[in-house]
N, CA, C and O of each residue as an XYZ file, in Angstrom:
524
protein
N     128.904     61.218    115.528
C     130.095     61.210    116.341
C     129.681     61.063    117.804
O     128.969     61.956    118.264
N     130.044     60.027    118.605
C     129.886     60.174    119.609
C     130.995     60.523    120.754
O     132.184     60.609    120.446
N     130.457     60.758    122.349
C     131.357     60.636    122.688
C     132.233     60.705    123.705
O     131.487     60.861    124.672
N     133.512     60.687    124.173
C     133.938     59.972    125.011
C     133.855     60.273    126.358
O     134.366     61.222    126.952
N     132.717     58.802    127.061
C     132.737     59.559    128.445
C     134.017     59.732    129.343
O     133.857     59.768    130.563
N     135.059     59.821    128.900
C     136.029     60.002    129.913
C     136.215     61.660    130.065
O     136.686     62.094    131.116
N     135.858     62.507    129.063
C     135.390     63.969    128.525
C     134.519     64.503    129.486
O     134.002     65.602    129.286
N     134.316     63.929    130.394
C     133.016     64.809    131.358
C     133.487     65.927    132.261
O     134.609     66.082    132.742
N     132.222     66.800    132.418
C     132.740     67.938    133.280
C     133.200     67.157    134.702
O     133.857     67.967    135.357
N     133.097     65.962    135.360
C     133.202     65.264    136.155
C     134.724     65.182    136.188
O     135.479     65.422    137.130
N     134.998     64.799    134.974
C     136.572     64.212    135.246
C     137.319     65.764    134.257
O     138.141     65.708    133.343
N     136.830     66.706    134.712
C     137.723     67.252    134.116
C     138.687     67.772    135.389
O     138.480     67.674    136.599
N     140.257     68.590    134.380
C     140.960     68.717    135.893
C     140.801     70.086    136.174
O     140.774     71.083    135.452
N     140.669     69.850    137.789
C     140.424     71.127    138.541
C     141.307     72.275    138.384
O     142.472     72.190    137.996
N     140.650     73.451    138.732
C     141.521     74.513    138.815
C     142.478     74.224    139.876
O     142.340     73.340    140.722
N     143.537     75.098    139.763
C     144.347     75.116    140.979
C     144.002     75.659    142.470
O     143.909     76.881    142.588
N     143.862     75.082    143.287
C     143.693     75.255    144.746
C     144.153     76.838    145.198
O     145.055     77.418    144.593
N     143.402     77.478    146.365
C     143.864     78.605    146.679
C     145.230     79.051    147.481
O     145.703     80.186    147.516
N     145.903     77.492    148.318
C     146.792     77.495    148.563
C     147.936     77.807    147.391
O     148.600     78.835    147.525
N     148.196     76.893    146.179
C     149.161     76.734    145.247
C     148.712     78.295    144.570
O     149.310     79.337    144.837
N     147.541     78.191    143.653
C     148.028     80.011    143.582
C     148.472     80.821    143.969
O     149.320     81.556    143.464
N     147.819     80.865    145.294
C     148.766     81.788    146.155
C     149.868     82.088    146.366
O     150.229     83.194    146.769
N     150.946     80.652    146.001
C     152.383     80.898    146.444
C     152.917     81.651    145.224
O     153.634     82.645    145.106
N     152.087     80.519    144.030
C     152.496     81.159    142.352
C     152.162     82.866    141.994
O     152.695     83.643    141.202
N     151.397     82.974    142.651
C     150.921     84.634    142.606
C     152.025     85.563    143.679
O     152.280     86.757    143.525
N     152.409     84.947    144.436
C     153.258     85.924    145.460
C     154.935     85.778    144.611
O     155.918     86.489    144.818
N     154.823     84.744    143.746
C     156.640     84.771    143.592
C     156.498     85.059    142.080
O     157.307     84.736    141.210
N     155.010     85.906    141.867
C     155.654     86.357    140.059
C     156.032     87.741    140.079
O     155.612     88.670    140.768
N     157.091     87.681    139.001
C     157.817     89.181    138.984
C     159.143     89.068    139.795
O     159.683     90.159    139.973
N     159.574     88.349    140.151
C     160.906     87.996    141.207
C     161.868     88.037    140.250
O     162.575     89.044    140.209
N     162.077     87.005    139.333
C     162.888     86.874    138.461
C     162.502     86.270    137.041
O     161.867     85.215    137.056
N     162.786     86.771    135.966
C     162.204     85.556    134.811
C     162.659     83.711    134.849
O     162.174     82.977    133.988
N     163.476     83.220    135.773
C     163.796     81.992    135.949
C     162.473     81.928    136.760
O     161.432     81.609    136.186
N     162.489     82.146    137.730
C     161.107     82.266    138.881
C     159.846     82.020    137.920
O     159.114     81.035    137.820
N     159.842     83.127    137.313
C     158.539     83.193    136.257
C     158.395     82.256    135.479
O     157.248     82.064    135.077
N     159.731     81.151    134.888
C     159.506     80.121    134.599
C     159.297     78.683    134.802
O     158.896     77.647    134.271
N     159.939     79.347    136.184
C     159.600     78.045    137.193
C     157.743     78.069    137.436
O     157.075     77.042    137.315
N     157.291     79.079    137.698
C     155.903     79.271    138.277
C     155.225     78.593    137.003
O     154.530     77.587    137.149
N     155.491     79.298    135.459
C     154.787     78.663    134.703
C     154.829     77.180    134.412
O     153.799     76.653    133.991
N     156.075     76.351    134.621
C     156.211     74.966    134.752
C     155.456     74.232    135.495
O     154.940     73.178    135.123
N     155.310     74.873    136.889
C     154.161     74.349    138.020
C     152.714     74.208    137.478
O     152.029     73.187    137.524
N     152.421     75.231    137.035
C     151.033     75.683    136.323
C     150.703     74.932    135.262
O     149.593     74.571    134.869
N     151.794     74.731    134.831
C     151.282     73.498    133.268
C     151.150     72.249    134.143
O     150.058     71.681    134.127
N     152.329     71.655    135.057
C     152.392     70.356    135.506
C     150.833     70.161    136.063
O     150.094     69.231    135.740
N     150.443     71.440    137.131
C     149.116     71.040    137.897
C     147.751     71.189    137.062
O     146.698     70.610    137.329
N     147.921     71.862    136.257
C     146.601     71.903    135.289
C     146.562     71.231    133.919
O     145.626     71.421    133.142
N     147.552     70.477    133.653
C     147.795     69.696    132.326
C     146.865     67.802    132.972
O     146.831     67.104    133.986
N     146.450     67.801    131.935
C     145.885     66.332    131.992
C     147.144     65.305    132.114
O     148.152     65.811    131.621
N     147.367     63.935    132.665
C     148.064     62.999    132.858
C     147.860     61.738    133.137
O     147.194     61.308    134.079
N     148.460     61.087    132.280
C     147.871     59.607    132.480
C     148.768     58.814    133.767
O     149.987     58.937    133.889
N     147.920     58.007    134.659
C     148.646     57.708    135.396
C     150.075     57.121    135.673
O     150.575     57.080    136.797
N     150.718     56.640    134.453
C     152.153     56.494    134.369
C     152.715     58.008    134.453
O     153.675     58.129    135.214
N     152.370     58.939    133.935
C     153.087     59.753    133.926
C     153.067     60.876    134.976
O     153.724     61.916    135.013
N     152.203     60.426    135.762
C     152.012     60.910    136.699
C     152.981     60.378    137.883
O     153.668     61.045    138.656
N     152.841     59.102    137.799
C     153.852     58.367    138.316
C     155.322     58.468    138.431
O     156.083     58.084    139.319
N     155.558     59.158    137.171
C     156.786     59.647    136.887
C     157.057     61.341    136.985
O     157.962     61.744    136.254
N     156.625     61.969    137.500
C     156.088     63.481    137.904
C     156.611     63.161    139.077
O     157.717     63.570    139.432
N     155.734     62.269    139.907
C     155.885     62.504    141.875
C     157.248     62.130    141.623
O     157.946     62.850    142.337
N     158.058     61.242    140.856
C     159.328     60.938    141.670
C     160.013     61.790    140.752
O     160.954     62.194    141.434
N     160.077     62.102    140.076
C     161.092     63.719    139.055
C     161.012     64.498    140.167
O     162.044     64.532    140.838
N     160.001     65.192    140.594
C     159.933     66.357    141.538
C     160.716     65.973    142.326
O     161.865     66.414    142.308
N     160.132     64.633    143.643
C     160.685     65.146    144.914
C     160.978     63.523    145.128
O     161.498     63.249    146.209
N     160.717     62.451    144.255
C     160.709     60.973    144.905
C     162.211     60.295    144.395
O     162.312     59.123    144.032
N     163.208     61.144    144.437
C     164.227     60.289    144.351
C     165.474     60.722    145.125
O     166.226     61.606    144.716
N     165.631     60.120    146.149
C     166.478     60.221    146.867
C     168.173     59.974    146.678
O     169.091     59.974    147.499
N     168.134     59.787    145.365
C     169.755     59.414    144.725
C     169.909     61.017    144.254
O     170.940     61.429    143.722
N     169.231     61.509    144.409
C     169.483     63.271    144.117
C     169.510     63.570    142.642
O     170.125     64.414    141.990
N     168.657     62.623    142.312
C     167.852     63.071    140.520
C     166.412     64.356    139.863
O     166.030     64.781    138.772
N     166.056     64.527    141.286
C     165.132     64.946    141.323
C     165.201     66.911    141.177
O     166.172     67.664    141.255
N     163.919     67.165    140.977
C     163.718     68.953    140.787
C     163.838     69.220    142.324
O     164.497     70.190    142.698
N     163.382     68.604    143.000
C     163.802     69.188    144.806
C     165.499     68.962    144.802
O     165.891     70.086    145.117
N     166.157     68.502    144.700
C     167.585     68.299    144.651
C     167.840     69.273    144.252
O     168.372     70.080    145.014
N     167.535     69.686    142.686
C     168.173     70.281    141.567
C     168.351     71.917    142.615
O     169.452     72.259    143.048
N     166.912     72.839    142.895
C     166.620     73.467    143.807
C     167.466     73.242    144.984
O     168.171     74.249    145.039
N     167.665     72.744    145.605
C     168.321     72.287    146.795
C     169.678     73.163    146.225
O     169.792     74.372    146.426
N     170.804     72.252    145.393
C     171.822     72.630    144.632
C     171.988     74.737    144.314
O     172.878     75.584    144.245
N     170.687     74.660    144.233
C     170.933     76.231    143.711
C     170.649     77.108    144.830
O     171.263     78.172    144.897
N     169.748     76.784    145.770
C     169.798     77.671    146.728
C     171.528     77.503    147.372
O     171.954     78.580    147.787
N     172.198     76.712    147.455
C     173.717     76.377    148.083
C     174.719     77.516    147.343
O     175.645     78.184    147.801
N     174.108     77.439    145.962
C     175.016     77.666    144.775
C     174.969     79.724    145.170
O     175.896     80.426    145.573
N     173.489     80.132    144.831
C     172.993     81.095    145.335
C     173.819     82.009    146.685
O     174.342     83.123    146.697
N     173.641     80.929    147.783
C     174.122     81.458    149.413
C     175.878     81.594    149.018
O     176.443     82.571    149.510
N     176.299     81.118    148.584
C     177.802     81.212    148.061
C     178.360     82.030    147.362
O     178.306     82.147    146.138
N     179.120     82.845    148.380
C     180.400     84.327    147.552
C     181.298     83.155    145.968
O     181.107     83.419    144.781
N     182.131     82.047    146.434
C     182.108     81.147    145.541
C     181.818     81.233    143.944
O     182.545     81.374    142.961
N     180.048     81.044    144.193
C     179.640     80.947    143.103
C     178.661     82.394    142.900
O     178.139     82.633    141.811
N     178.590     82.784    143.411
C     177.689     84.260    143.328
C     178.618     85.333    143.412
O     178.893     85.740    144.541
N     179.038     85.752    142.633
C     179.556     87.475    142.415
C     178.579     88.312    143.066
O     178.748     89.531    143.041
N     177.646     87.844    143.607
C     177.185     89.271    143.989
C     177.249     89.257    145.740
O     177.049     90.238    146.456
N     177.506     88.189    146.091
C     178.358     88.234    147.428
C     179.558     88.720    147.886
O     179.812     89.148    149.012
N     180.359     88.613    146.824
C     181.477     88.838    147.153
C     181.747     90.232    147.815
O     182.897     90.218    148.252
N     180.981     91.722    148.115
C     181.558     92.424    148.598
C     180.681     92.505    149.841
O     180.639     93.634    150.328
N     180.128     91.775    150.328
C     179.766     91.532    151.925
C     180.575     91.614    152.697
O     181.707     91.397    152.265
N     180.468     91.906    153.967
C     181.806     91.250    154.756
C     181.756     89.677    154.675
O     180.807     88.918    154.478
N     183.347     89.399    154.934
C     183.919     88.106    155.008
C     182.358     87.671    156.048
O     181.380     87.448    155.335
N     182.112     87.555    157.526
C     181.138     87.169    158.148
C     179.729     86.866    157.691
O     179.167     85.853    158.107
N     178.970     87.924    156.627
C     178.262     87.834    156.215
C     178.103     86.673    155.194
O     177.096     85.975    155.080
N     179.534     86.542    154.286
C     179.278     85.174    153.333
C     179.582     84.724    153.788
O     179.794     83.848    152.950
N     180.113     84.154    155.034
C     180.134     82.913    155.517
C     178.731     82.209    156.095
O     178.220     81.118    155.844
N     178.305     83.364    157.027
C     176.588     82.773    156.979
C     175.801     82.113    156.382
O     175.242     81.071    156.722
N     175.666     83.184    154.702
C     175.263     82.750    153.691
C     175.694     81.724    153.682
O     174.999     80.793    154.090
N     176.972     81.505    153.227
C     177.263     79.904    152.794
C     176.801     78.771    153.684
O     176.122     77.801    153.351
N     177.446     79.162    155.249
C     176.837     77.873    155.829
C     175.124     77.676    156.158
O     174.719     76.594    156.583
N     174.144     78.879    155.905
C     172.902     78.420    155.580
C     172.296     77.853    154.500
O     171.342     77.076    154.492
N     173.180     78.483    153.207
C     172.593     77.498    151.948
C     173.260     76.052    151.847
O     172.763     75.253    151.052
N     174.120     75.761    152.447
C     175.221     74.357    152.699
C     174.039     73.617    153.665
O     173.896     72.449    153.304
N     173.146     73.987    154.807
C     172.539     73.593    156.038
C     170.874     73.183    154.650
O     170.114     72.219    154.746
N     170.813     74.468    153.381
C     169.150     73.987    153.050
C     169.609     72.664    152.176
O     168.975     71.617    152.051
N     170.495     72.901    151.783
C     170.817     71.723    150.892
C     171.214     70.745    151.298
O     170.920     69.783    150.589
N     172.167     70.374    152.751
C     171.811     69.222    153.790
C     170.341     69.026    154.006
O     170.090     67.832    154.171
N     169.651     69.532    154.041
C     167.916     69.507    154.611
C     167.151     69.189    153.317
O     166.096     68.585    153.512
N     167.427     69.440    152.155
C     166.830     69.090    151.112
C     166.939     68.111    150.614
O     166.012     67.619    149.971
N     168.252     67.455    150.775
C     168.465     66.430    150.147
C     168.416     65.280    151.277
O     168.740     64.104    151.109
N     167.894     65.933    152.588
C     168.053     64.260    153.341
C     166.890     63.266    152.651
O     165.777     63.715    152.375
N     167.201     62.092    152.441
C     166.437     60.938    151.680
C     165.178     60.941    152.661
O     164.387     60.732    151.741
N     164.713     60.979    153.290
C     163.228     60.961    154.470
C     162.183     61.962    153.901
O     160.954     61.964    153.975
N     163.411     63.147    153.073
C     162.291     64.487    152.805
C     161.793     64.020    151.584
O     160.731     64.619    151.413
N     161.949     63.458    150.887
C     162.323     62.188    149.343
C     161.198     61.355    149.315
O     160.594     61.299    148.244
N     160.464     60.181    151.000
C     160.131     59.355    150.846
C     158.983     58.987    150.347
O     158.634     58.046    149.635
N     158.097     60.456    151.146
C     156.782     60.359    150.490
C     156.029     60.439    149.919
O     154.895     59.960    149.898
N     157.112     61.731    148.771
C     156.737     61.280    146.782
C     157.178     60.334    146.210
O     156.744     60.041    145.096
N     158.199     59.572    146.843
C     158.778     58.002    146.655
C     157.355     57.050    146.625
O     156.893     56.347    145.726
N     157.008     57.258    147.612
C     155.885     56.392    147.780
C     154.453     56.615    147.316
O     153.602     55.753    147.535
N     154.197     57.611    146.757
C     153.054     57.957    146.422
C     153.529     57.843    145.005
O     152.672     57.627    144.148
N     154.762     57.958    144.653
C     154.716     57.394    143.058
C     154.687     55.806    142.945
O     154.219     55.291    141.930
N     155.147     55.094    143.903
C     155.159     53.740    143.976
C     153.850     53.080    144.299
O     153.544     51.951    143.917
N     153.090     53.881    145.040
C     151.492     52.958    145.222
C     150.387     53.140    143.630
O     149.333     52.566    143.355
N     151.334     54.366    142.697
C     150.760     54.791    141.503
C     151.097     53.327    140.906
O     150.191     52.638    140.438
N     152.094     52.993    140.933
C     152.896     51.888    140.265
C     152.376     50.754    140.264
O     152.687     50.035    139.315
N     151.425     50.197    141.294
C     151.206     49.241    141.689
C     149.517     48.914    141.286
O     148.821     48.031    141.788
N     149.175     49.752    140.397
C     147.935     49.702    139.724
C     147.630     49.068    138.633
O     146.488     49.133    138.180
């Protein structure tokens, strides 16, 4: 049996960086959605991928500016979140207080979804493309 040099300790994939742990280590225990978000990250960055699908990763996450994307999706829930509206657990704030809320999660989700914040997993999935 021989075998395949693409198998080398060379090309194998790296651990995760001390930056990205770090964030994944500070936001476990928050919530079990959280906890499943963290473990989603953790598979995406340490799972092997062939370059199509990798290709299709950068623009799921953050490369589509028609608001298809997991940065959108996020975007949507922090809004959803800041909102007496949609959060019962605002509702006994003062009136002033959810309004804040609202117009800061209304302001991340203007900011999340502007198409510019979009472009440059747009493009880093598109120079994938072009291989």
């Amino acid at each position: 049996m021989t075998t395949n040099p693409v198998h080398t300790a060379g090309n194998a994939v790296p651990p995760l960086d001390d930056d990205l742990a770090g964030v994944l280590d500070v936001l476990a225990g928050v919530h079990p959605g959280i906890d499943l978000i963290r473990s989603g990250i953790r598979l995406l960055a340490l799972d092997r991928h062939s370059a199509d699908e990798t290709q299709t990763l950068l623009a799921v996450l953050a490369g589509y500016s028609d608001g298809t994307d997991v940065l959108t999706a996020l975007a949507h829930l922090v809004a959803r979140l800041a909102t007496a509206d949609t959060n019962p657990a605002l509702r006994n704030l003062p009136l002033d207080q959810q309004k804040a809320a609202q117009l800061h999660g209304e302001a991340a989700l203007y900011n999340l979804t502007d198409p510019d914040l979009h472009q440059h997993a747009s493009e880093a999935s598109a120079a994938i493309s072009s291989h």
